[in-house]
N, C-alpha and C positions, 0 to 999 in steps of 0.2 A: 710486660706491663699489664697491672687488671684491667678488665673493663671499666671498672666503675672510677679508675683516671684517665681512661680515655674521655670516658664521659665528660669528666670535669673539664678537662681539656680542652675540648672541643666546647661546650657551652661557654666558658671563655673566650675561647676565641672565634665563634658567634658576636659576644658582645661588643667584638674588638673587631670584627665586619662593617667596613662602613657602607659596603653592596647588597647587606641582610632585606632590607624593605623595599630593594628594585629588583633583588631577586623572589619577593615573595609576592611581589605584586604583579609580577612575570609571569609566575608558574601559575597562581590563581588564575591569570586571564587566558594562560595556554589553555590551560586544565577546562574552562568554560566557556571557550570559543570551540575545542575539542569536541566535547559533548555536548552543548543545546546546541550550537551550530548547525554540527553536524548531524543530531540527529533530526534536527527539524527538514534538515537537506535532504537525507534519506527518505525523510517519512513522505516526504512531499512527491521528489523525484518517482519515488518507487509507484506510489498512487495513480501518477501520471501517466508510469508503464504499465501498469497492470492496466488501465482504460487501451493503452495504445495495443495491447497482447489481446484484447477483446474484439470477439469477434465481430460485434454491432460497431464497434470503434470503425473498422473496416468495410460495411457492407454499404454497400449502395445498390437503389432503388432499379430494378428493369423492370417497364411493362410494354404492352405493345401497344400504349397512347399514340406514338407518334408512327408507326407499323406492325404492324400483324406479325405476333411472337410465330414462329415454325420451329420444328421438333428438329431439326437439322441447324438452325439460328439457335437454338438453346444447347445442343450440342457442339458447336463451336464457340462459344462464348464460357464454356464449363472448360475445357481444353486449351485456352486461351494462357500463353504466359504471364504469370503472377495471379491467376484468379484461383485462389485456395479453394472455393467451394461455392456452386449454385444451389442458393436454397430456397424451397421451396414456401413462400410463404402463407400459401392459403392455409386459411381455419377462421373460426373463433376469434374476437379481438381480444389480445393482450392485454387491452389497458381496461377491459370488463372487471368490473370489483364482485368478489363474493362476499357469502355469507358464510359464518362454519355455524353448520348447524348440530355435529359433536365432534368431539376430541377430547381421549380421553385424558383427560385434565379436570376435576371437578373445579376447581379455584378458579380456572379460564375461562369455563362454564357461566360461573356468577357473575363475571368478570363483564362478559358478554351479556350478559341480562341486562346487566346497568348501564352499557355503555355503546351496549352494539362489536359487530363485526367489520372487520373490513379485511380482505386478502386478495392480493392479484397472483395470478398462473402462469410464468410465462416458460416457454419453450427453448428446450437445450438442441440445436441443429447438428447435426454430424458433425464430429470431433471437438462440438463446443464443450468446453469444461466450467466449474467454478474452481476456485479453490475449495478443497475438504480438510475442515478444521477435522470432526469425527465421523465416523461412518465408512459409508462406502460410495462411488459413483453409481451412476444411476444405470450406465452402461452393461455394468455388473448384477442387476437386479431384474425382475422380471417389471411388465407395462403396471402403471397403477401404482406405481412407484412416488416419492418426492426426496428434493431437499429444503429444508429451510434454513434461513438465515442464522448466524450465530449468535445474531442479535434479534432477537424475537418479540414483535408487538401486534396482537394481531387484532386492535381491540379500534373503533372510529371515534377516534379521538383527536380532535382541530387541534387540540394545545402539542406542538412541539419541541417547546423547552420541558426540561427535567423531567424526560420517560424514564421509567423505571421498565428497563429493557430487560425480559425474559433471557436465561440461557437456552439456547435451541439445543445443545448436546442433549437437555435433560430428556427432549422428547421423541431422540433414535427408539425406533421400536415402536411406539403408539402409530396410531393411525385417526387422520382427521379428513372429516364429513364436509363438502361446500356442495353448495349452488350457487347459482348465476344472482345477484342483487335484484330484488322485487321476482326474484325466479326467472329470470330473461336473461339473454345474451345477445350478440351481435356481429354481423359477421358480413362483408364487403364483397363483394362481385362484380367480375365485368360480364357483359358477353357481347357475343360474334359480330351482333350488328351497330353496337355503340360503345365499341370499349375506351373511347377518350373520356366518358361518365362511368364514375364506380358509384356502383348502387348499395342500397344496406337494406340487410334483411333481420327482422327483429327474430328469436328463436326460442322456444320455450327449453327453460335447462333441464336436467336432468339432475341426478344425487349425483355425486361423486365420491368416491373412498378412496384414499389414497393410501399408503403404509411410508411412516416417513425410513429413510433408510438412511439420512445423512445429514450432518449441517456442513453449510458454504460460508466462506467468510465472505462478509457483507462490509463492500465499501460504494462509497456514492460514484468513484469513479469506475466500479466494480459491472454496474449495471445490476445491479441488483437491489433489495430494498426490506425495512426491519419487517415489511408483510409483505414479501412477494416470496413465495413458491413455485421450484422449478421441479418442472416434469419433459420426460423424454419424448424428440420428436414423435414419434411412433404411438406418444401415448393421445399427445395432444392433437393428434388426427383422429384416433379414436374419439376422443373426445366431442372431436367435430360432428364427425358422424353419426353420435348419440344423440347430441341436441338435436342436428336434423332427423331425425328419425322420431323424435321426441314431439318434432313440429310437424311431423306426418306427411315429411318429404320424404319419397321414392326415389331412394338413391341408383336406381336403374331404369328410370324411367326416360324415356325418349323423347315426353314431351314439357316437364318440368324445367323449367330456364337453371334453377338454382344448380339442379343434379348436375343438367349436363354442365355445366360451368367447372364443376366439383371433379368430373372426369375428363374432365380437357384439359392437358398442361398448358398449354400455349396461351389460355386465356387467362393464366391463373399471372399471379407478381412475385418476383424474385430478388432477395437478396445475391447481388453479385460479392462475394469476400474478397477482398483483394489481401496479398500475402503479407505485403506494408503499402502504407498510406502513399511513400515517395514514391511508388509505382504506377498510381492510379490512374495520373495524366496519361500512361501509356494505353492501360484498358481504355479508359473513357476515348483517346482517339481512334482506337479501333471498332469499336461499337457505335458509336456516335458516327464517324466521318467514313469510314470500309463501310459500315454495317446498317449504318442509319438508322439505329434503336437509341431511345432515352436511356439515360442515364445517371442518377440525381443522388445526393447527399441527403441522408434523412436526417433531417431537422434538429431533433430531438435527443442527436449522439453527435454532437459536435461536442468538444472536448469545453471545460469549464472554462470560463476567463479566467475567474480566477486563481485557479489551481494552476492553469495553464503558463499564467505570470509567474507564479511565486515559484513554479518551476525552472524557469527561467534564471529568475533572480538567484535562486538557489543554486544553480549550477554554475553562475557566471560571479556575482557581487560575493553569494555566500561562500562558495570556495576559496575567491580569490581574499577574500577575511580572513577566512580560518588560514589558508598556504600563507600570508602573508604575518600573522600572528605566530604562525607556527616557525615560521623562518626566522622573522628576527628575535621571537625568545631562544629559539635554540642560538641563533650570534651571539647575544647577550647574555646565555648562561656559559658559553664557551670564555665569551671574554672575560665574564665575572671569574671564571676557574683559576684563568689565565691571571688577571690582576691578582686576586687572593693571593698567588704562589709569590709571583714579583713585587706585592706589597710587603711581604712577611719574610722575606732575605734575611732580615735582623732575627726576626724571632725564632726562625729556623735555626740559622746558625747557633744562638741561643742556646736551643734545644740538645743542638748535636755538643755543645760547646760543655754541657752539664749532664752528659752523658746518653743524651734519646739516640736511638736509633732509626735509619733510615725506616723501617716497616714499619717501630711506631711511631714515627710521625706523620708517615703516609696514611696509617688506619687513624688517626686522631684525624686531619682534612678529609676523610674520606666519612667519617663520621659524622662529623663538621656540616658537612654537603648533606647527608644523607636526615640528619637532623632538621634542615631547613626546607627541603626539597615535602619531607612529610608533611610537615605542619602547614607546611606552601599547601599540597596535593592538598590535605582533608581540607583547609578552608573552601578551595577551589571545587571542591567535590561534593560540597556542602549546599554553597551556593546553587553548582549544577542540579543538585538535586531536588531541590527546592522547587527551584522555577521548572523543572521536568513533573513534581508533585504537580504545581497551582495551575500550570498548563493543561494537565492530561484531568486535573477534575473539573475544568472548566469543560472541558472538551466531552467527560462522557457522562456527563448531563445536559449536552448543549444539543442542538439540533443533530440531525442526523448529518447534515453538510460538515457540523464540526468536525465528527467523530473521523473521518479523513485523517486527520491530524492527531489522535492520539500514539504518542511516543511508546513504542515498544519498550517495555524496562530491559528486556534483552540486550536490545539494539543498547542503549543507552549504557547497561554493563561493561559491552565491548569496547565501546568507545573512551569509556572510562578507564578501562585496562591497556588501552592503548595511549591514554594521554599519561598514564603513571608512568609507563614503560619509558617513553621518552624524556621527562622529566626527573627521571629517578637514570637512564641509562646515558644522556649526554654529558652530564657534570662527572658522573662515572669513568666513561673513556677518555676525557678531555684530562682528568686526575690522573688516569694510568699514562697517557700520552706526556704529561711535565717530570711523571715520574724520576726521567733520565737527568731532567732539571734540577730536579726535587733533590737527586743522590750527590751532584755536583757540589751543592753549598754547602760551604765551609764555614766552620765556627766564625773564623776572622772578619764576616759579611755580619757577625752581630756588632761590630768595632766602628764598620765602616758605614753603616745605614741611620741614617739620622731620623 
């Protein structure tokens, strides 16, 4: 038989499907529970782990408020099961804003003229990573080093709807100039005889040059931000240094509070890393109740509510939608195969009765299927696409909180390729499975079906 009666054939008997419009209305909503579903599940989920895979996600606060840090108490608290890493917090404050005073960018330049600077610095600790969209880690590069975001704004500006957000790849290679905001920095201290009061000392900045060597992807739950550049532990001590030295503190001096503070660990505050979060309760009752040292949650890195929730929602409501859409289309394309077959006894027979044969009448239903399942898929794929479109442009004009939520079209691809699969390969095996059905009927079943 040619193809082009099988065609006829089968769009015929399409028209003569009284299951065509619950099978298309099936595959559409598999096809789009599939993909925005799921990928809003992923996008969400994932976001949620990468904060939880972060190291600040992890760290909690030790000082010696409630007793006097020892270099032997900092050595067993580092040694401690589940504590990834004691780190060392002294320096410079992190949330100090600069200024860039060049990079070479002229258009960034003018940029800054009219609008101002704004950048913050913050410090990568032992084995802390970002993700690297291009470039290289910072581990790999010599001090003096940065990464920045891959989303790049580096300009002070209060309006945070519709940035027109810089690629940071474009600027691997160049090197950018900051100081401290009004030229000043800041920087927190204990010492010996009052360390339950952290004191602050204002610092005059110095230039800084950095050579940028890489961008990091930049997500809200990432710890990172479309103007924060990171630089390596080792540099941003350097750093420290320079300022103080800049404020014409002798960093060897015996009688200077700040210095000796700067060479005393025990006075200095430490991020304890715990390996996961569900181990914490364990450190904290050995430091706290063995050890009798604080031990605190820093404020500022507690996980979002809201991301927190829709994580939730996502892996519990959103699964159990999609598993649950996914299950009963696939029953009801199984049953639609199955009816189709046991509806068409007559027509079948019919067929066999005027000469068709078993293979072409199996490639005509099979065709039949594969005819309705497409036109099903592209509506459904249509839709999904649509709303993954309106979604993702809302999003990467929207605050920087949105931008969390932008749908990978990757991810979106896959997901797509996997709701085809199944919609295009259940009504397929369920076909070849009546087959044995299929070969039974006899013309005489066109005599006896009414």
């Amino acid at each position: 038989m040619k193809l082009k009666y099988i065609h006829f054939l089968s769009k015929s008997n399409i028209k003569g499907n009284k299951n065509r419009s619950t099978i298309t209305l099936l595959i559409c909503l598999l096809v789009i529970s599939v993909t925005v579903i799921s990928c809003f599940a992923l996008t969400t989920v994932e976001s949620v782990n990468l904060y939880e895979k972060d190291y600040r996600s992890r760290a909690y606060f030790l000082t010696g408020a409630a007793k006097a840090l020892t270099d032997e108490a900092l050595i067993t608290i580092e040694n401690l099961d589940h504590v990834e890493l004691l780190a060392d917090t002294a320096g410079i404050d992190e949330t100090d804003c600069y200024d860039i005073n060049d990079i070479e960018d002229e258009e960034i330049m003018k940029q800054i003229a009219e609008k101002g600077s704004r950048i913050y610095v913050g410090r990568l600790y032992e084995g802390e990573k970002r993700k690297i969209i291009k470039g290289k880690e910072l581990k790999e590069i010599a001090d003096f080093t940065c990464l920045i975001p891959h989303i790049f704004y580096p300009y002070d500006d209060a309006d945070d709807e519709n940035i027109d957000y810089l690629d940071g790849r474009d600027f691997i290679g160049k090197t950018i100039t900051l100081t401290g905001y009004n030229n000043e920095l800041y920087m927190s201290y204990d010492t010996a005889t009052d360390i339950s009061v952290q004191h602050e000392i204002e610092l005059d900045s110095p230039t800084f040059t950095f050579k940028i060597v890489g961008t990091y992807y930049c997500s809200y739950e990432g710890f990172g931000a479309e103007n924060q550049i990171f630089v390596s532990n080792e540099t941003f001590i350097q750093m420290t240094e320079m300022a103080m030295k800049e404020s014409n503190i002798d960093l060897d001096s015996e009688t200077d509070i700040v210095a000796k503070w700067w060479r005393t660990p025990s006075l200095h505050r430490y991020f304890v890393i715990v390996d996961d979060n569900e181990n914490i309760a364990e450190v904290i009752k050995v430091v706290r109740k063995n050890m009798g040292y604080d031990l605190v949650t820093i404020p500022e890195n507690l996980p979002d509510e809201t991301m927190a929730l829709l994580s939730v929602i996502f892996k519990t409501v959103g699964t159990f939608l999609t598993l649950s859409i996914l299950l009963i289309s696939v029953i009801l394309l199984v049953q639609s195969s199955v009816t189709s077959v046991r509806e068409r006894k007559g027509f079948i027979g019919l067929m066999k009765a005027i000469g068709y044969k078993n293979h072409q009448i199996f490639l005509s239903l099979i065709y039949e299927q594969l005819y309705m399942t497409l036109r099903a898929f592209l509506i459904g794929g249509a839709v999904s696409t649509l709303v993954i479109f309106l979604a993702n442009l809302k999003f990467e004009h929207g605050t920087f909180r949105q931008m969390q939520y932008i749908i990978s079209w990757n991810t979106f691809a896959l997901f797509l390729v996997i709701a085809f699969l199944i919609v295009l390969l259940v009504p397929l095996v369920t076909q070849l499975l009546l087959l044995n059905k299929l070969v039974k009927i006899q013309p005489r079943e066109a005599m006896s079906t009414r």
